[in-house]
C-alpha positions in Angstrom: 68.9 -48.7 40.5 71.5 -45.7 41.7 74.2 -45.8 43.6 72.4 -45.7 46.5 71.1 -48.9 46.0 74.5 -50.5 45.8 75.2 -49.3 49.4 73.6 -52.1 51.3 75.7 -54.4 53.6 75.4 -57.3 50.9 78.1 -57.3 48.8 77.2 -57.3 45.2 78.1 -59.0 42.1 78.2 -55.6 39.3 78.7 -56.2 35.5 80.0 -53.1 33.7 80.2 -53.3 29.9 82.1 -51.1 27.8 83.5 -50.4 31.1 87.4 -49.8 30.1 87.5 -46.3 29.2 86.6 -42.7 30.6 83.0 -43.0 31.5 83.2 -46.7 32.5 86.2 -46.2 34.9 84.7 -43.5 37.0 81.1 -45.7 37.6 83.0 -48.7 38.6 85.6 -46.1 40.8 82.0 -45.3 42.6 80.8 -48.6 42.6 84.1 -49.7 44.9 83.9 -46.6 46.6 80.1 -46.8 47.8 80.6 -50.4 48.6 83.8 -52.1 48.1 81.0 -54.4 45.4 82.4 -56.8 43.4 83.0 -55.2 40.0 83.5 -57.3 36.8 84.1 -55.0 33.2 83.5 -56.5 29.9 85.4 -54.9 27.4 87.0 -55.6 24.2 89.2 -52.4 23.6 88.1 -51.9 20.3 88.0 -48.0 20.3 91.2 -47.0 21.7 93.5 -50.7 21.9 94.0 -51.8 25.9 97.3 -49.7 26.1 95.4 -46.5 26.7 92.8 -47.8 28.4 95.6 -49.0 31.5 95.5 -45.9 33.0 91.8 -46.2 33.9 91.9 -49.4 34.9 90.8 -50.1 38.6 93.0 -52.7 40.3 89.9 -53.5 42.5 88.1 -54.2 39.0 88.6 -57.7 37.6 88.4 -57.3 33.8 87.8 -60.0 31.0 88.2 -58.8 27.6 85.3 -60.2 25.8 83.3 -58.5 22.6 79.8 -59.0 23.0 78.9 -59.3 20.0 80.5 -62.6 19.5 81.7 -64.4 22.9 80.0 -62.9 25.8 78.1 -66.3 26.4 80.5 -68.6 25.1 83.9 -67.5 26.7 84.0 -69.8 30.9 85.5 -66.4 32.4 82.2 -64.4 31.1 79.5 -67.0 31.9 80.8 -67.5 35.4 80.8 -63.5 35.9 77.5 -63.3 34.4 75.9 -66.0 37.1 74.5 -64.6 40.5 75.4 -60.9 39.3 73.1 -58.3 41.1 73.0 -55.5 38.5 74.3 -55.1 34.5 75.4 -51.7 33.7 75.3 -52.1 29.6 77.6 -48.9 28.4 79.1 -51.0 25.8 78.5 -49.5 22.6 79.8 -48.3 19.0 79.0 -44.3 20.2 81.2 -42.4 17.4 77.9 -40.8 15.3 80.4 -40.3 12.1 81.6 -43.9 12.6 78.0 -45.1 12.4 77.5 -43.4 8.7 81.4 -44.6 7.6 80.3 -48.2 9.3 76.8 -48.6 9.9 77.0 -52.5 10.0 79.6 -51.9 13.1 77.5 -49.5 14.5 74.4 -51.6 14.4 76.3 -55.1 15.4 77.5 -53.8 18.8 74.2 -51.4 19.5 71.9 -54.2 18.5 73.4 -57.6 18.3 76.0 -57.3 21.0 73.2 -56.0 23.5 70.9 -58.8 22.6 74.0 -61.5 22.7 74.8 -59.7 26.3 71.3 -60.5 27.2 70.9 -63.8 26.3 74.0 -64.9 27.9 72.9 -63.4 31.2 69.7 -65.0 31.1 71.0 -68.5 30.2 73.6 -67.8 33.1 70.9 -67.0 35.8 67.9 -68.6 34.4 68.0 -71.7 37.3 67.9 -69.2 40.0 65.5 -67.1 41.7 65.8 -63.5 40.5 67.6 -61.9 36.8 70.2 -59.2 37.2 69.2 -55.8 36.6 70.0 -54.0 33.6 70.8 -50.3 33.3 71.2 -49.5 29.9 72.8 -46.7 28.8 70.7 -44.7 26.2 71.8 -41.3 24.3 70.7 -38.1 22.8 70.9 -39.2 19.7 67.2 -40.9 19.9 65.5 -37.6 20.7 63.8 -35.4 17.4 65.8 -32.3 18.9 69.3 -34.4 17.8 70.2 -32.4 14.2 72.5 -35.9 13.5 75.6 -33.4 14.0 76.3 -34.0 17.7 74.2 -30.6 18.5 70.6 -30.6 20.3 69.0 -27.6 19.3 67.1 -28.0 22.4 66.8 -29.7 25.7 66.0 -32.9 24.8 63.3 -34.7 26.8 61.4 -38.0 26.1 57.9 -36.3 26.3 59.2 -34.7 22.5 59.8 -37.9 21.1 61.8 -40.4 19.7 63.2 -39.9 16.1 66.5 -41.3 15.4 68.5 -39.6 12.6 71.7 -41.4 12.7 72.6 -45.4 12.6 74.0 -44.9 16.3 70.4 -43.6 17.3 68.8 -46.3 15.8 70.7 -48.8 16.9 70.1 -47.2 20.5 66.7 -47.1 20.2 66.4 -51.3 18.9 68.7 -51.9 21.8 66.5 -49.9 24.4 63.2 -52.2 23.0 65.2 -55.4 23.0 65.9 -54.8 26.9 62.1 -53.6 27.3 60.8 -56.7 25.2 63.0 -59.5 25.6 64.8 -58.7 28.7 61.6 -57.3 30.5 58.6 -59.0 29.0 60.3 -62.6 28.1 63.1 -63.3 31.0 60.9 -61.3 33.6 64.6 -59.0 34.6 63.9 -55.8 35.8 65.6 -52.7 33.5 65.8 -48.8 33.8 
């Protein structure tokens, strides 16, 4: 799904995870902008702190500070965003490549874990109804053999060359992209890019 296809007359119900800082913050400043869609951001601040993040911050936006590794489907304020949405953008994600050799069980919690916790909440939140939100994942680099594990691509990376992970980040990526193709597409029936 692109922008484009949240440009409809139907206002839409968005999820944005890891939506709080740079990247986040200009996707759900388009989302409003093509739309005026409804646009809820999971976020738990853990990479900066919510004090620098506030300057991002979209007072359209509602925001509910939730890890999802841990609450996602427990916390009322996450469940009841997580019914009826439309589409999932996933960007949460431990991305720091050094951080995932100092910390590889962080790393590998939020990548792995806190995308298959994210999932599970969304389908126990929508299963009664007819259709599953739509989840756009956001992948990386790092998953392509081209990726030297020092932040360099020696060259254009492109998924006809392969996957290879050489960093915990990668790896975690790549477990997190088959959980969304397995569980999320094969199991709950949701549709996924």
């Amino acid at each position: 799904i692109g922008m484009s296809d949240t440009t409809t007359t139907t206002k839409k119900k968005i999820i944005v995870t890891g939506g709080a800082e740079f990247i986040g913050s200009h996707l759900i400043n388009k989302l409003w902008e093509d739309n005026n869609n409804e646009v809820i951001v999971f976020d738990n601040y853990s990479s900066y702190g919510k004090e620098h993040c506030a300057h991002y911050a979209n007072p359209k936006a509602q925001y509910v500070e939730v890890d999802i590794c841990y609450a996602v489907g427990e916390l009322p304020d996450s469940r009841m965003a997580l019914a009826d949405a439309h589409v999932i953008y996933h960007l949460a994600a431990e991305a720091r490549i050094q951080a995932s050799f100092d910390y590889p069980e962080l790393s590998l919690n939020t990548n792995v874990i806190g995308t298959m916790s994210l999932l599970t909440a969304a389908y126990e939140a929508n299963k009664t109804r007819l259709r599953m939100p739509k989840i756009i994942f956001t992948s990386t680099s790092s998953l392509h053999k081209e990726f030297d594990g020092q932040n360099k691509i020696s060259t254009v990376a492109t998924i006809d060359k392969g996957i290879d992970p050489k960093t915990p980040y990668g790896i975690g990526k790549h477990a997190a992209e088959k959980l969304i193709e397995q569980y999320w597409g094969n199991q709950c029936g949701g549709d996924w890019v």
